[in-house]
Every structure is written in structure tokens, then in C-alpha cells.
N, C-alpha and C positions, 0 to 999 in steps of 0.2 A: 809056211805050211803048218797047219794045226798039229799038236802033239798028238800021242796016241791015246793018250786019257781024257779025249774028250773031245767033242764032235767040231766039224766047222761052225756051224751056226754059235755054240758057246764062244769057241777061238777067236770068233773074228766079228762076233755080234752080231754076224747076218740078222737082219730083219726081215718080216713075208712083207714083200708090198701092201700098201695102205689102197685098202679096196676102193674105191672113190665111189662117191653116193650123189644123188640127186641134190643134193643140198650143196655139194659143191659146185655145180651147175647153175642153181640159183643164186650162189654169191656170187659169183662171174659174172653174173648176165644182170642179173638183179629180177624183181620178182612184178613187176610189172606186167599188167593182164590190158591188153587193148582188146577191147568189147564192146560187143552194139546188143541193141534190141531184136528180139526176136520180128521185129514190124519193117526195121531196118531194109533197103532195096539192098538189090545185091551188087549193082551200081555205088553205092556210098561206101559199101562195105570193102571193094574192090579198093573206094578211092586212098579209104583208112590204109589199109594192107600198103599200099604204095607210095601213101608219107611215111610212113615207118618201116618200108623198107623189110617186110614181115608175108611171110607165107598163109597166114591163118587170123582168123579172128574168133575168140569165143563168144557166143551169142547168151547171154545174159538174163535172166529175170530176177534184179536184185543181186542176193547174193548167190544165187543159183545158177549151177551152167546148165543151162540146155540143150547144148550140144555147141559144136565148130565148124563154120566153113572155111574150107581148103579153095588152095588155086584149082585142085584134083575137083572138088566139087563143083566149082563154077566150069571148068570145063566140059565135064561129062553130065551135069545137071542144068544146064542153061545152055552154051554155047550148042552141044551134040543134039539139042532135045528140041531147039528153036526156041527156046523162052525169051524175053523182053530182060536183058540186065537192069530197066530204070521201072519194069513193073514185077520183077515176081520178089520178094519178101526172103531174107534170108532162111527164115523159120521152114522156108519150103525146099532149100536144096539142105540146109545142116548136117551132119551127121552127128550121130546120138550116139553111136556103140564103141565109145573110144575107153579103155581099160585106164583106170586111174592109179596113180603111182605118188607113192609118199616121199619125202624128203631125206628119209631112213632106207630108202631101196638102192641096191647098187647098180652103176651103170649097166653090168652085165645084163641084170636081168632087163630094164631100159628096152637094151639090144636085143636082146630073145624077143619081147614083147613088139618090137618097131617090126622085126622082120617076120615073127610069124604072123603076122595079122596085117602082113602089108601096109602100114599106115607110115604117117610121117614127125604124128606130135603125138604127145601126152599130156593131159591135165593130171596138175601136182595138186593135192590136198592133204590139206592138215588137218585133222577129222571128217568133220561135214565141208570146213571151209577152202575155196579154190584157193590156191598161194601162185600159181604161176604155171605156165605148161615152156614143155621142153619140147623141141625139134630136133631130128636125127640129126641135122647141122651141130647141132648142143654136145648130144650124144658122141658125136665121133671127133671134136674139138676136143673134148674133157679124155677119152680114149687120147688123143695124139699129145697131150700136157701130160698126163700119166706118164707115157711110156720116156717122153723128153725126161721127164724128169725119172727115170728107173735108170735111163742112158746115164745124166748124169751124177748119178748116187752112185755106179758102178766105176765108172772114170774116177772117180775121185778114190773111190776102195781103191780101184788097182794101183792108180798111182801115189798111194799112200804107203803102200806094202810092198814097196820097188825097194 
């Protein structure tokens, strides 16, 4: 039990959980961008997504994003619409309006940003330059590590001061 002259947190060194950041996310995962050309089919594009096992691909000119297509895009922008997967060009379902997120930002906000805007990824940059994008999969992974390890930072207090 803490004395009277002086708070828990002093007594017993309570610390505020360590806020987790996008950076911690890209050391996990690592920072790897698979990307095509904006001329790219949506066919090849599908085929990339499926050797790697990946929801998205960012469409590229250089070191510029242009935007991302989604599995969400290929379904509601070719399969719904009747388009050709081996003729229409990624550059024509892409989405362009995805809100970008630094390395410095924390998960939380991540989350506010994933669910108000309905989306599924974010592109991370470091200035100008893209460094990696994160998927809500990312997102609520690095969420479920956090809280594991809060579980057991708090096991260990208690059973220290038994």
C-alpha cells in the first residue's frame, strides 16, 4: 500500500502506458511498398496482391503515389461495373483520397482515421517520401501487442508486491 506522503504512481513507479506509434508497426512488418504502374491491368495487379498475400497495392509514378487499389476497388470498380480485369489499367479504378500518416502518429489516431473515413490502409510518409502503408489488420495487431504486453507488465507488478 502506498504511504500517506505520497501518491501511487511515486510509491510504486506506476508508469502511463507507452503510447505505440506507426513506427512501431513498421518495424514489425517492415517497410516494404509492392507497387505497379499506373498503366499496370488490374489483372497483374490482382496477380501481385495474391503472391504476396496483400490486400492493396500502391500505384506509383517513380517516387510518387498516385493513389491505391483495394480488393474494395476491384470489386465495386470492375467486377460491379462490367469492366474487363485484363483491359482496364489500374490508374482507372485507384483511389486517390486516402489521408496520410507519419511514423510519429499514434495508433489511436491510425484508428479514428481507419473508421471515420471507412477505409482499410494508409500511406505512411516521411516528408514528401512514401515509407510504407499500414492495414487495419496492422492497426489492431499492434492494438492486441500493446494491451498483451500492459496484461503482462501488470502480472508481474502484482506478483511482485504479494
Amino acid at each position: 500500500m502506498p504511504c500517506e506522503c505520497c501518491t501511487l504512481k511515486e510509491c510504486f513507479d506506476i508508469k502511463p502506458p507507452y503510447m505505440k506509434k506507426v513506427s512501431d508497426i513498421l518495424t514489425r512488418k517492415g517497410t516494404t511498398i509492392v507497387s505497379v504502374s499506373p498503366t499496370t491491368t488490374v489483372l497483374e495487379a490482382l496477380r501481385m496482391m495474391a503472391s504476396h498475400n496483400i490486400g492493396s497495392v500502391a500505384i506509383m509514378d517513380g517516387d510518387s503515389l498516385l493513389g491505391i487499389m483495394t480488393e474494395r476497388d476491384y470489386s465495386r470498380k470492375v467486377i460491379l461495373k462490367g469492366k474487363s480485369s485484363t483491359d482496364t489499367p489500374v490508374a482507372d479504378i485507384m483511389s486517390t483520397d486516402y489521408p496520410k500518416v507519419h511514423p510519429s502518429d499514434t495508433i489511436e489516431h491510425c484508428m479514428q482515421l481507419l473508421s471515420e473515413q471507412n477505409i482499410r490502409y494508409l500511406p505512411v510518409f516521411e516528408g514528401e517520401k512514401m515509407s510504407g502503408i499500414i492495414s487495419i489488420n496492422d492497426v489492431v495487431r499492434e492494438t492486441i501487442i500493446s494491451q498483451e504486453e500492459t496484461i503482462s507488465n501488470l502480472k508481474e507488478y502484482l506478483h511482485a508486491n504479494l
